[in-house]
C-alpha positions as CSV (number, residue, x, y, z in Angstrom):
1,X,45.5,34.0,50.2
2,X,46.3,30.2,49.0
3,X,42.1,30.2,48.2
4,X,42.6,33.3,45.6
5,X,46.0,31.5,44.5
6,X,44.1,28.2,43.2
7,X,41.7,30.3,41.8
8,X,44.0,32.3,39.8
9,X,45.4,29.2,38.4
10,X,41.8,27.4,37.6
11,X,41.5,30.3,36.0
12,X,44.9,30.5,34.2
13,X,44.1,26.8,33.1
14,X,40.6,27.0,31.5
15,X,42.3,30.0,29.4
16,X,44.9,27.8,28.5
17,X,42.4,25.3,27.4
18,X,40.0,27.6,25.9
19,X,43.1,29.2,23.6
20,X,44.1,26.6,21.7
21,X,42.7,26.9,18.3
22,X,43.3,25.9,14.7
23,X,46.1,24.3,14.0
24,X,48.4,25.3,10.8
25,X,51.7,24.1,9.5
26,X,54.1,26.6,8.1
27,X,57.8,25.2,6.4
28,X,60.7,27.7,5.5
29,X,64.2,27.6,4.9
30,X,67.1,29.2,6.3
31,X,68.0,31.1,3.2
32,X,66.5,30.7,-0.4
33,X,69.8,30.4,-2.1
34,X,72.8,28.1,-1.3
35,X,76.0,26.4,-3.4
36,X,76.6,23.0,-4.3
37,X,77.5,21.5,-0.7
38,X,76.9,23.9,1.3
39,X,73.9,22.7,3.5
40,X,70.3,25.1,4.7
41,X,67.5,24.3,7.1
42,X,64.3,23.4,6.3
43,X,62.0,23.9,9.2
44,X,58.7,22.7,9.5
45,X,56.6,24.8,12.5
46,X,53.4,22.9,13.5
47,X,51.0,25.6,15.8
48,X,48.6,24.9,18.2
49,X,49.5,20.8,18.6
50,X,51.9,18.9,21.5
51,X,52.3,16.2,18.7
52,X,52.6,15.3,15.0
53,X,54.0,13.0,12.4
54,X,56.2,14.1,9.7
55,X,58.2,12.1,7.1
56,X,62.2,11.4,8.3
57,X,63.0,12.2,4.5
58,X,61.6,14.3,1.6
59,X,62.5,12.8,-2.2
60,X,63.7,15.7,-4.4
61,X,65.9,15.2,-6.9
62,X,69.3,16.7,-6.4
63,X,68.8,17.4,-3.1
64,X,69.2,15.6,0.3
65,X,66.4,16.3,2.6
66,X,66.7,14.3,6.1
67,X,65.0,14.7,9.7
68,X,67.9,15.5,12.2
69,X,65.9,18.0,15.1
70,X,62.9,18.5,17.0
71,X,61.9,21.3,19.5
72,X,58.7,22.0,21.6
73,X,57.6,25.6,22.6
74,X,55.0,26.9,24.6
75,X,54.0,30.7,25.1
76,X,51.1,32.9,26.8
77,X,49.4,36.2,25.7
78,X,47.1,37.6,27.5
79,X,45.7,34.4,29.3
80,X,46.3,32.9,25.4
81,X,48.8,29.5,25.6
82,X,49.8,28.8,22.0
83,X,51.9,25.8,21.4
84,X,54.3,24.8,18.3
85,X,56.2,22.0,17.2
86,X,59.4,22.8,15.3
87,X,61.1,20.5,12.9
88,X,64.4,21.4,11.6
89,X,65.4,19.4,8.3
90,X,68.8,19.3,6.6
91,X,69.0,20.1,3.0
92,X,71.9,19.3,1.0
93,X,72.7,20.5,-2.5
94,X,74.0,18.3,-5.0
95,X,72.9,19.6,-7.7
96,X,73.0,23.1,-9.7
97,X,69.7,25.2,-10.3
98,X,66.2,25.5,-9.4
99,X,64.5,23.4,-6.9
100,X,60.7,23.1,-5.6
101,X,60.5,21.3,-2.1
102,X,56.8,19.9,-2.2
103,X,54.2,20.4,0.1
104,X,55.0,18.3,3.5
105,X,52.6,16.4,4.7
106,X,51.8,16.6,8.4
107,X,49.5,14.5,10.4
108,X,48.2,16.0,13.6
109,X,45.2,13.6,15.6
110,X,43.4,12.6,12.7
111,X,43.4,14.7,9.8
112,X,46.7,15.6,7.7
113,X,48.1,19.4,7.1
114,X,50.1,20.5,4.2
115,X,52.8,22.7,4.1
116,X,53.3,25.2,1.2
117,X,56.0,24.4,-1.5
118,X,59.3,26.3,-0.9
119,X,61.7,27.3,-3.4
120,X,65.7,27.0,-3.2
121,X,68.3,28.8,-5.8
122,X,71.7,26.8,-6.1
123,X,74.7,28.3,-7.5
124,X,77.9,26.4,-8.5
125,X,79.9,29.0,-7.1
126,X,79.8,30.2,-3.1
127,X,76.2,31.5,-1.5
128,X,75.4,34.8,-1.4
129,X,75.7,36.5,2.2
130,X,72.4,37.3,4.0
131,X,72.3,40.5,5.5
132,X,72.0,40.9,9.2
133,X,68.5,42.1,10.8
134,X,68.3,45.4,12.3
135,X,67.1,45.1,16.1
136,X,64.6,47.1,18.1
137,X,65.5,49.3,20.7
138,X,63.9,49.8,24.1
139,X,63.1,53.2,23.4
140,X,59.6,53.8,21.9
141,X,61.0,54.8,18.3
142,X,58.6,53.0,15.7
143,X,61.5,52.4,13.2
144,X,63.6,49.5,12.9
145,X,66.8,50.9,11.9
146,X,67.9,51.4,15.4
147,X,70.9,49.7,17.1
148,X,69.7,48.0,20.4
149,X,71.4,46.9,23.5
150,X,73.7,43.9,23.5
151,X,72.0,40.6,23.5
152,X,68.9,42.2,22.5
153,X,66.8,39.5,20.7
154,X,65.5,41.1,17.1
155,X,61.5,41.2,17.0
156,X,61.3,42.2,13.3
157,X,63.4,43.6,10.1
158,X,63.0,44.4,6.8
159,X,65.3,43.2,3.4
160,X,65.4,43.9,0.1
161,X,66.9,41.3,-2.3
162,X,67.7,41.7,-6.1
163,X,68.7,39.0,-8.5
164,X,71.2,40.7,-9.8
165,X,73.2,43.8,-8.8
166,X,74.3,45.1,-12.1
167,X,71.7,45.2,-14.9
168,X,71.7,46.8,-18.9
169,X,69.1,49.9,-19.4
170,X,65.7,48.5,-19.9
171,X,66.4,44.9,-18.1
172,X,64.3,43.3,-16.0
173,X,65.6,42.4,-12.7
174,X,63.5,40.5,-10.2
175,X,63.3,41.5,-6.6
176,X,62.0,40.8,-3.3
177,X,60.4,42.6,-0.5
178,X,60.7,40.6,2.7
179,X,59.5,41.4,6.0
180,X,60.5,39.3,8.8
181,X,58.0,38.9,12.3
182,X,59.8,36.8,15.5
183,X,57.9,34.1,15.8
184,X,57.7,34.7,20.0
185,X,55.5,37.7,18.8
186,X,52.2,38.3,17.3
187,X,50.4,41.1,15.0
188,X,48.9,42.2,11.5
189,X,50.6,43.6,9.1
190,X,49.6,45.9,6.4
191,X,47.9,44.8,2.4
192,X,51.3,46.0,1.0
193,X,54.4,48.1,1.4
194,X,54.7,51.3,-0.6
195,X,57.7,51.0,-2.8
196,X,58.6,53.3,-5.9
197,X,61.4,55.6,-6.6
198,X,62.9,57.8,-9.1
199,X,65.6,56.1,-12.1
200,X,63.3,52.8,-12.2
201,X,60.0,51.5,-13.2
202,X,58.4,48.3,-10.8
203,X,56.1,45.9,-11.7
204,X,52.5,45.9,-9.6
205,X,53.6,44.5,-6.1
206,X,52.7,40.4,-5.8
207,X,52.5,38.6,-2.4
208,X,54.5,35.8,-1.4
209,X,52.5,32.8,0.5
210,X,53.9,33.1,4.1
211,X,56.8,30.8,5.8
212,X,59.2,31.0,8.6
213,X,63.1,31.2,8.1
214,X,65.7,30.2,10.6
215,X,67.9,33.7,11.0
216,X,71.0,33.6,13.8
217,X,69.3,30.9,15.2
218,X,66.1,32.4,15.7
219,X,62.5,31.7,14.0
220,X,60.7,34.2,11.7
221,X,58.3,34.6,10.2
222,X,58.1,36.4,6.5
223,X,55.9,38.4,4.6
224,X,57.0,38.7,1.2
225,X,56.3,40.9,-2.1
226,X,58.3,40.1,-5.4
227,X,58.2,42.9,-8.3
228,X,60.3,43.4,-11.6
229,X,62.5,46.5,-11.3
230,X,63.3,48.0,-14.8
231,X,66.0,50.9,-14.8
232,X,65.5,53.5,-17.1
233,X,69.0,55.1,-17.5
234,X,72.9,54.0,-16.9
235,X,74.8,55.1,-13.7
236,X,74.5,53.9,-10.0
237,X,70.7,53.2,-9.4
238,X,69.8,54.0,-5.7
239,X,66.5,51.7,-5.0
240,X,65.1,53.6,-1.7
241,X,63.7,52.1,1.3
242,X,60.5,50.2,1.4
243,X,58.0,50.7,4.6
244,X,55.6,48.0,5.6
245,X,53.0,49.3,8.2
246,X,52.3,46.6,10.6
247,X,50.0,46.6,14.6
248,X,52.3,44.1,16.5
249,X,51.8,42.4,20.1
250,X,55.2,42.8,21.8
251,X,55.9,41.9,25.8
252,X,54.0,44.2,28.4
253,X,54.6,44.5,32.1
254,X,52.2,42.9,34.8
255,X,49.8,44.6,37.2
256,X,51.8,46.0,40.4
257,X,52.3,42.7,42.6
258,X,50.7,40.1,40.3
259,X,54.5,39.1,39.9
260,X,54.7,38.1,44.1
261,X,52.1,35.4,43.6
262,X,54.2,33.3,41.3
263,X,57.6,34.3,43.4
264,X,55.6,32.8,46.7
265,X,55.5,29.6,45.5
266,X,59.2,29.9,43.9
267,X,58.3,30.5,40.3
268,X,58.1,33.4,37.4
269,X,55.9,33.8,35.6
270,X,55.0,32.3,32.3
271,X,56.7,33.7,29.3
272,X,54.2,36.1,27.0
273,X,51.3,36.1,29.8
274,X,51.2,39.9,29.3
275,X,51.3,42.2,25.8
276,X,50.8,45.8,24.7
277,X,49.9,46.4,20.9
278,X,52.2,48.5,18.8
279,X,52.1,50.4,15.6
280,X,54.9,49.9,14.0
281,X,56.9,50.6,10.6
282,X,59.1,47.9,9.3
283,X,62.1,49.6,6.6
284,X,64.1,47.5,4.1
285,X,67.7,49.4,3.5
286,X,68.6,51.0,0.4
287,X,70.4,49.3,-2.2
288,X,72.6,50.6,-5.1
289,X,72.3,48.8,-8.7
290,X,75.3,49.2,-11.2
291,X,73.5,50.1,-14.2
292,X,75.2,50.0,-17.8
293,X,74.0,51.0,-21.0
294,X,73.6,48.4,-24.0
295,X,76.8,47.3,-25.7
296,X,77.0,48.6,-28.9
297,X,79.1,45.5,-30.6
298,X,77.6,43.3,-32.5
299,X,73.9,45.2,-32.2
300,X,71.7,43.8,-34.9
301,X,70.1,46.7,-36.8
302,X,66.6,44.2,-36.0
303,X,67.5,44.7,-32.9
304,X,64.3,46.0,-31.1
305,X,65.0,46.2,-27.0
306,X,64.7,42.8,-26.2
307,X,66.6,41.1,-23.2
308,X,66.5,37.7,-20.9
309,X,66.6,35.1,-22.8
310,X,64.4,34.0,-25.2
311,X,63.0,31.0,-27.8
312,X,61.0,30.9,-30.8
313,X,58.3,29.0,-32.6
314,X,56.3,30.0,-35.7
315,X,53.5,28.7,-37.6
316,X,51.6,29.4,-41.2
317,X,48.3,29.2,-42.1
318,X,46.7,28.4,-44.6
319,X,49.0,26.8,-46.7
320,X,46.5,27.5,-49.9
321,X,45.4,30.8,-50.4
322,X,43.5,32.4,-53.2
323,X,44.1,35.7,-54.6
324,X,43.4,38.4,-51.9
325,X,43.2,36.0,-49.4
326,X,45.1,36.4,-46.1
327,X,47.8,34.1,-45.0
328,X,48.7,34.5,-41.1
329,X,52.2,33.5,-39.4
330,X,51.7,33.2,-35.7
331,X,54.6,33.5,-33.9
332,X,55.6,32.5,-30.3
333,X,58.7,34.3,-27.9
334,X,58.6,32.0,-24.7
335,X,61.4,33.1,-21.9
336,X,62.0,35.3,-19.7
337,X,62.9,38.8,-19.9
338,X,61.6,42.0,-21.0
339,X,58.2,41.5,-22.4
340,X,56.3,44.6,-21.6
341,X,59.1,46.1,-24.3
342,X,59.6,43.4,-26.5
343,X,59.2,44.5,-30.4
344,X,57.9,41.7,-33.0
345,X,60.2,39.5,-35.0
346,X,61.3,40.8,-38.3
347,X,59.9,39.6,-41.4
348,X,63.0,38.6,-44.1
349,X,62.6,38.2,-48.1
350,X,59.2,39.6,-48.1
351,X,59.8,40.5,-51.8
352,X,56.0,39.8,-53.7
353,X,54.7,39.7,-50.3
354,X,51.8,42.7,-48.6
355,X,52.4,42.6,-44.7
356,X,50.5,44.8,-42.2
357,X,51.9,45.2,-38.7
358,X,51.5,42.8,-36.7
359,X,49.0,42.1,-33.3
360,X,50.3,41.2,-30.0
361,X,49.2,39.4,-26.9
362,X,51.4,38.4,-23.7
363,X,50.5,35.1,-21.2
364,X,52.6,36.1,-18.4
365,X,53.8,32.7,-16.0
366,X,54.4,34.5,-13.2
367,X,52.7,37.4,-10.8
368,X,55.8,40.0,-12.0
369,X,55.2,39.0,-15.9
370,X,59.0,38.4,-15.6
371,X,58.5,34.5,-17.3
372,X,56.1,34.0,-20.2
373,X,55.1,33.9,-23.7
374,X,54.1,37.0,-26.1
375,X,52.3,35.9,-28.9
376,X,52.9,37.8,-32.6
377,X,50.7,37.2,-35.8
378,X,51.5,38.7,-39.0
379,X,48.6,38.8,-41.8
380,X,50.3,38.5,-45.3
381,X,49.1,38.9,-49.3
382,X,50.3,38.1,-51.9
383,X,51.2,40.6,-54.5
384,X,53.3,37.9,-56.6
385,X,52.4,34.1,-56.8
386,X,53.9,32.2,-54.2
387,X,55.5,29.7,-53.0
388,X,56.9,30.4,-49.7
389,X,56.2,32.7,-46.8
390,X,58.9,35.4,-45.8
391,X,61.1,34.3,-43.1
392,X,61.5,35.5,-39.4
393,X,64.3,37.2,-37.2
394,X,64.5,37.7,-33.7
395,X,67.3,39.9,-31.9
396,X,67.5,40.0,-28.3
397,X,70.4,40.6,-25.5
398,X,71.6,37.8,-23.6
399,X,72.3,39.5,-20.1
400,X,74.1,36.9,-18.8
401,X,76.9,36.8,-21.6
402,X,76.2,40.6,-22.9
403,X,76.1,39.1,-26.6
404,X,73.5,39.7,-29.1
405,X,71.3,36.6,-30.1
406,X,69.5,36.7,-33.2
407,X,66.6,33.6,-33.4
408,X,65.7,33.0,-37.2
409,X,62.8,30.5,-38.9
410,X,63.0,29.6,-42.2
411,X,59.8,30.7,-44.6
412,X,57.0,28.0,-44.8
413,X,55.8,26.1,-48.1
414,X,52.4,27.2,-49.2
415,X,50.5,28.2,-52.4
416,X,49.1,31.6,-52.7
417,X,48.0,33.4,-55.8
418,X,48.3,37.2,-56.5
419,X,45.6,39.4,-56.2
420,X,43.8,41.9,-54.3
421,X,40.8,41.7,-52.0
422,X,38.1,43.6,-53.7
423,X,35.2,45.6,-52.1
424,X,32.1,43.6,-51.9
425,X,29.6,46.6,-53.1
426,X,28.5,46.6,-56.5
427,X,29.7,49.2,-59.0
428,X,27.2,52.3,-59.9
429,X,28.5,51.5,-64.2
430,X,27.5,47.9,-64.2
431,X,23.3,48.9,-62.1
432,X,21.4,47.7,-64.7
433,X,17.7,48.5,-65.0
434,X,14.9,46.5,-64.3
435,X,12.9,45.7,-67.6
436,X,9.9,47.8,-68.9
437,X,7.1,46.0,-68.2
438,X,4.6,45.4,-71.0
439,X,2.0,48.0,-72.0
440,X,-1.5,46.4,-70.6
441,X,-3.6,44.9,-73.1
442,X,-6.9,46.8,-74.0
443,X,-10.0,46.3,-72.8
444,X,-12.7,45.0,-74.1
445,X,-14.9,48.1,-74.9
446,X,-18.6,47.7,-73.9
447,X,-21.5,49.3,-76.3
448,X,-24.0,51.2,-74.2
449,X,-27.1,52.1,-75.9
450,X,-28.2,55.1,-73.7
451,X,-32.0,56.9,-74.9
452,X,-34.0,53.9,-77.1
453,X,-36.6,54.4,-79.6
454,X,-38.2,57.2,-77.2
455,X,-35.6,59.4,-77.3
456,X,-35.3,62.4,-80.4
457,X,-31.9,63.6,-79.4
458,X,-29.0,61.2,-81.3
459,X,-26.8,59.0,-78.8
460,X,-23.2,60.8,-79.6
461,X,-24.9,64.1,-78.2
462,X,-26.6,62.9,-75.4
463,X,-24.9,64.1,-71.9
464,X,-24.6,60.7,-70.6
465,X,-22.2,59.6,-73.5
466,X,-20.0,62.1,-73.5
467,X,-19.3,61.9,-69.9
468,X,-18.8,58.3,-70.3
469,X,-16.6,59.0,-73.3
470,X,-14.8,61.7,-70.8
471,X,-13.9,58.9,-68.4
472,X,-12.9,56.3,-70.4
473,X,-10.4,59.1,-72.1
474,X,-9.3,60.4,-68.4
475,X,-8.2,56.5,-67.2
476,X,-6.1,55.9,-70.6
477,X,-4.7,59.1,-69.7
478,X,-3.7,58.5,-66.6
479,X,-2.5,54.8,-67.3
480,X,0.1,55.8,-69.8
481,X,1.5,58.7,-68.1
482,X,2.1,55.7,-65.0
483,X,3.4,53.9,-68.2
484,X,5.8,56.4,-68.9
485,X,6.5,57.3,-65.4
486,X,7.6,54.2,-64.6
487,X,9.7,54.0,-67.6
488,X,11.4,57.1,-66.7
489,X,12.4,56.0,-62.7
490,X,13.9,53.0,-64.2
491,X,16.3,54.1,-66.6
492,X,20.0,53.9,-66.8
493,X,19.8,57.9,-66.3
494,X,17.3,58.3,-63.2
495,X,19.2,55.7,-61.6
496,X,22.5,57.5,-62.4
497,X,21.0,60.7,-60.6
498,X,19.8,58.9,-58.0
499,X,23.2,57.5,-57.4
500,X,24.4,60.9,-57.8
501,X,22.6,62.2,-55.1
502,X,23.3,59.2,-52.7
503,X,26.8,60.1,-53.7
504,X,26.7,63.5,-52.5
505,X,24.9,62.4,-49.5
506,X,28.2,59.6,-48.6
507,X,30.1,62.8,-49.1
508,X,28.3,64.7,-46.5
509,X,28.5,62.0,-43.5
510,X,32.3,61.7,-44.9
511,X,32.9,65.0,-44.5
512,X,31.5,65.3,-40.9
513,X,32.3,61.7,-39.5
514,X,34.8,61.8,-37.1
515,X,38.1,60.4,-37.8
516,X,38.1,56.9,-36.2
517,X,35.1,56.2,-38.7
518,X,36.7,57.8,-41.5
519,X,38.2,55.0,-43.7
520,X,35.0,52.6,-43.0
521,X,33.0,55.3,-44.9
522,X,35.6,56.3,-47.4
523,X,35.2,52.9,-48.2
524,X,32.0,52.7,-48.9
525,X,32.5,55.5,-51.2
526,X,35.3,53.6,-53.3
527,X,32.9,51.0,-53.4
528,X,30.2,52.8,-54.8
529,X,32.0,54.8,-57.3
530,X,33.3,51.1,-58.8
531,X,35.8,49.7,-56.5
532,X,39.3,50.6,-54.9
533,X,40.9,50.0,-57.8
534,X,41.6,53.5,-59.4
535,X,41.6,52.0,-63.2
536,X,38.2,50.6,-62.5
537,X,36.8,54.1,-62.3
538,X,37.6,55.2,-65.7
539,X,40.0,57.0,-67.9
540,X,40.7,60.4,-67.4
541,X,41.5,60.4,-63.6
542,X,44.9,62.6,-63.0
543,X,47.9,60.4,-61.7
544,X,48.2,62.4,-58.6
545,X,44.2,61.8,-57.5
546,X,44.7,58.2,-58.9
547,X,47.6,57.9,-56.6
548,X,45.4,59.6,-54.0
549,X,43.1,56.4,-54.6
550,X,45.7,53.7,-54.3
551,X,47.1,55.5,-51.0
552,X,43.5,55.2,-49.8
553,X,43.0,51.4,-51.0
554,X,45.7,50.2,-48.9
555,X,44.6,51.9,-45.7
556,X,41.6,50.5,-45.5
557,X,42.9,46.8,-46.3
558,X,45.4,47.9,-43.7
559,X,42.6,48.5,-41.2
560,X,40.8,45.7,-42.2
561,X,43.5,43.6,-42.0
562,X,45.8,44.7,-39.0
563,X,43.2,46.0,-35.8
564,X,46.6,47.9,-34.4
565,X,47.2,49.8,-37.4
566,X,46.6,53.2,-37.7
567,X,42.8,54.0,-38.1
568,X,42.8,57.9,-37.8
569,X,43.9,60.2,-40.7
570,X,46.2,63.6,-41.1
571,X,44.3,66.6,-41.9
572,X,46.3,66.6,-44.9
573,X,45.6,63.4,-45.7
574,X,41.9,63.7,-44.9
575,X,41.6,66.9,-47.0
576,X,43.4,65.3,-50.1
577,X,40.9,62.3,-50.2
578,X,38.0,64.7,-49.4
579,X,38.7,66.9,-52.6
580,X,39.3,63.6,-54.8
581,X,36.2,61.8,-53.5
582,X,34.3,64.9,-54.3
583,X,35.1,65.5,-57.7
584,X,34.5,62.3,-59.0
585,X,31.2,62.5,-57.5
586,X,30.6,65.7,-59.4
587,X,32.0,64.2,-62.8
588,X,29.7,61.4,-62.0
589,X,26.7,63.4,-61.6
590,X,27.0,65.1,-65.2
């Protein structure tokens, strides 16, 4: 019996040996937000090592970071011994706002491990309250919402935090999904919790590097998932619960009588030596939102749905333009708030000034595109000479006050000269044909004396010279019917049937294109009737298909000029530049 006793141990102790694996360092705090003075933990978990160096302080400005406790713990499961090292710093605020704690640097043996950054709010006023965990019960219920038995140590427990709890209509409030793990247990947990409800919209779901957190005294480990929740109408805003899916490692029984071994020589036996995998589902509680609508004092009539807060920056170039040539104003909203919903800045004293609506492109700085900067560039023309661009105004809703901001820039100093961009095709009046080439010199006519002093029949009745005659006749012929031919394909009027007909043939594809093509091929119409400038196609032409024209013009400048504007036409629209199109062909072609 004391033979099969050692060898259980030499057995126990080469699967202690063989278990210990990587080692990893892991730092969290006791609670991401604090006040002024009022102190957190910082601990610092080193797995899998019996010793390691770590700095006594950690330098960040405005806070006090210091080395006061250190704690060993050893565990077993399933013939698996895991060790940790726990460090537990002190971290005093002095300071108001956002802090970064740096990666720590560990040394275990001879290489050094690096914790990840953590992040700490700080609020002048007092910390906000972190909700209790929910326990687990002994009986095999999978949920967490459960109260257990007194004394009961918490294996895991779900929390949802906002930023706020009382938000305007279209806001965007950050939140976090957090799902904490004892660290005496072990498990997997699922890619992502489901998360979605009616009221709200939610940015994609983002994961937060792991780290441990210090809760009633105990270690955890979190798994967290941050998200921008937008609500969509006023009135109390009930965010439901979120489940995360997770196969946990919790404490199992031993075989019948393995325990009397250990009592025999006056022991227990070791803590986590025997586990039993469980599916479990982890719940965050729901959470109600005040939710109010916009304030209606003071609300800019620019105002487009904006709100965080915001800054602005805006650039011109050129400075020199010729006539029809663009001038673009690029425009820069950095902050945080909103973006997704965000209109463009308003153009002021515009006056002599052709604007098309602007392009847009957003750089997010974060996973929940809560911080970043949306990019706006105007294209301008000048219908006037000018001087200076129109200016800028940007409206947006400062949640934290619940005033209206408005952001202006002053117009930029540049030289631009009126005019219009002008089709590059040349016009059908101005085709001017190609010379007439000269009429080919004669040739040379050869005498043939055909018969000689034999013959008796005279030379202008012989066969042979009247054949020859025949020829000669037939090639002249033919060469000035190529003469006049040719003289006929390039005149003014051949080539203004020809156009004609290629005319007709523009009309055609027109008429059938489909609509996202329409105004490219319009436009080669325009151009090939003499421009898009109506007077430039003659006198004559009614005011209301000339206006047709001019309507026409500046849609295609507007699609060549602003890629988000409008490409497709009305049927109405479509049918009215159809019918003009057409009948200028047809007064062309007479």
């Amino acid at each position: 019996m004391k033979m099969r006793v050692v060898i259980l141990w030499v057995g126990l102790l080469l699967a202690a040996l063989a278990g210990l694996q990587a080692q990893e360092a892991t730092a969290g705090l006791s609670s991401p937000s604090t006040s002024v003075g009022q102190p957190v933990e910082l601990v610092v978990t080193v797995r899998d090592s019996r010793n390691a160096e770590v700095p006594q302080t950690i330098d960040v400005a405005g806070l006090r970071i210091e080395l006061f406790g250190r704690a060993t713990r050893f565990e077993m499961n399933n013939f698996k011994v895991t060790s940790s090292l726990t460090y537990t710093y002190s971290v005093v605020p002095l300071n108001a706002g956002e802090f970064t704690i740096p990666p720590i640097e560990v040394k275990v043996d001879k290489k050094t491990l690096k914790t990840a950054p953590a992040r700490l709010s700080v609020m002048a006023g007092a910390p906000p309250a972190l909700p209790a965990p929910q326990p687990l019960p002994n009986a095999p219920s999978t949920r967490s919402d459960v109260q257990p038995p007194a004394g009961q140590v918490t294996p895991y427990f779900g929390d949802l935090l906002l930023s706020k709890k009382k938000a305007y209509v279209g806001e965007v409030v950050p939140a976090e999904l957090r799902y904490y793990f004892n660290s005496r247990i072990s498990g997997e947990v699922g890619d992502r919790p489901n998360f979605g409800g009616e009221g709200f919209t939610a940015q994609k779901l983002s994961h937060v590097p792991k780290r441990e957190q210090i809760v009633n005294g105990e270690n955890y480990v979190v798994f967290g998932f941050q998200t921008g929740i937008t609500p969509v109408k006023s009135g109390a805003l009930e965010i439901p619960t979120s489940s995360l899916e997770a196969r946990l490692q919790v404490p199992g029984s031993p075989p019948p009588g393995f325990a009397d071994i250990f009592q025999q020589f006056g022991g227990a036996l070791p803590p986590g030596m025997f586990t039993s995998s469980r599916d479990v589902s982890i719940d965050t509680k729901p959470v109600t939102m005040e939710v109010v609508p916009l304030p209606k004092e003071g609300k800019p009539e620019n105002f487009s749905g904006a709100i965080g807060k915001f800054k602005m920056e805006a650039s011109a170039n050129p400075k020199k333009a010729a006539p029809g040539d663009p001038i673009t104003i690029k425009v820069l909203v950095t902050g945080q708030g909103n973006f997704d919903a965000m209109g463009a800045p308003e153009l002021t004293d515009d006056e002599g000034w052709r604007s098309y609506p602007p392009t847009d492109k957003f750089e997010p700085a974060d996973a929940i595109h809560f911080t970043g900067t949306k990019t706006f560039e105007f294209v301008l023309i000048a219908k006037q000479d000018r001087i200076k661009t129109p200016g800028l105004k940007f409206s947006y809703l400062d949640p934290a006050t619940g005033k209206y901001e408005t952001l202006t820039q002053a117009p930029f100093d540049v030289e631009a000269k009126a005019g219009e961009a002008k089709p590059e095709a040349s016009p059908v009046g101005n085709v001017t044909p190609s010379p007439t080439p000269k009429p080919e010199s004669k040739a040379s006519r050869s005498v043939v004396h055909v018969g000689g002093d034999s013959s008796w029949t005279p030379l202008f009745k012989q066969p042979f010279f009247l054949l020859l005659n025949l020829a000669v006749a037939t090639v002249w012929g033919l060469a000035l019917v190529y003469v006049l031919v040719k003289k006929l394909l390039r005149s003014a009027w051949m080539c203004r049937r020809s156009e004609a007909g290629r005319l007709k043939r523009l009309i055609a594809d027109l008429e059938a294109c489909e609509d996202g093509r329409f105004y490219d091929q319009a436009a080669d119409c325009l151009a090939s009737l003499g421009g898009a400038d109506p007077e430039s196609l003659g006198e004559g032409i009614p005011n209301a298909d000339a206006e047709v024209l001019r309507s026409l013009s500046e849609r295609i400048a507007e699609s060549k000029y602003s890629p988000i504007a409008l490409a497709k036409p009305t049927a109405d629209e479509r049918g009215r530049v159809m019918q003009v199109l057409t009948s200028l062909v047809s007064q062309y072609a007479k």
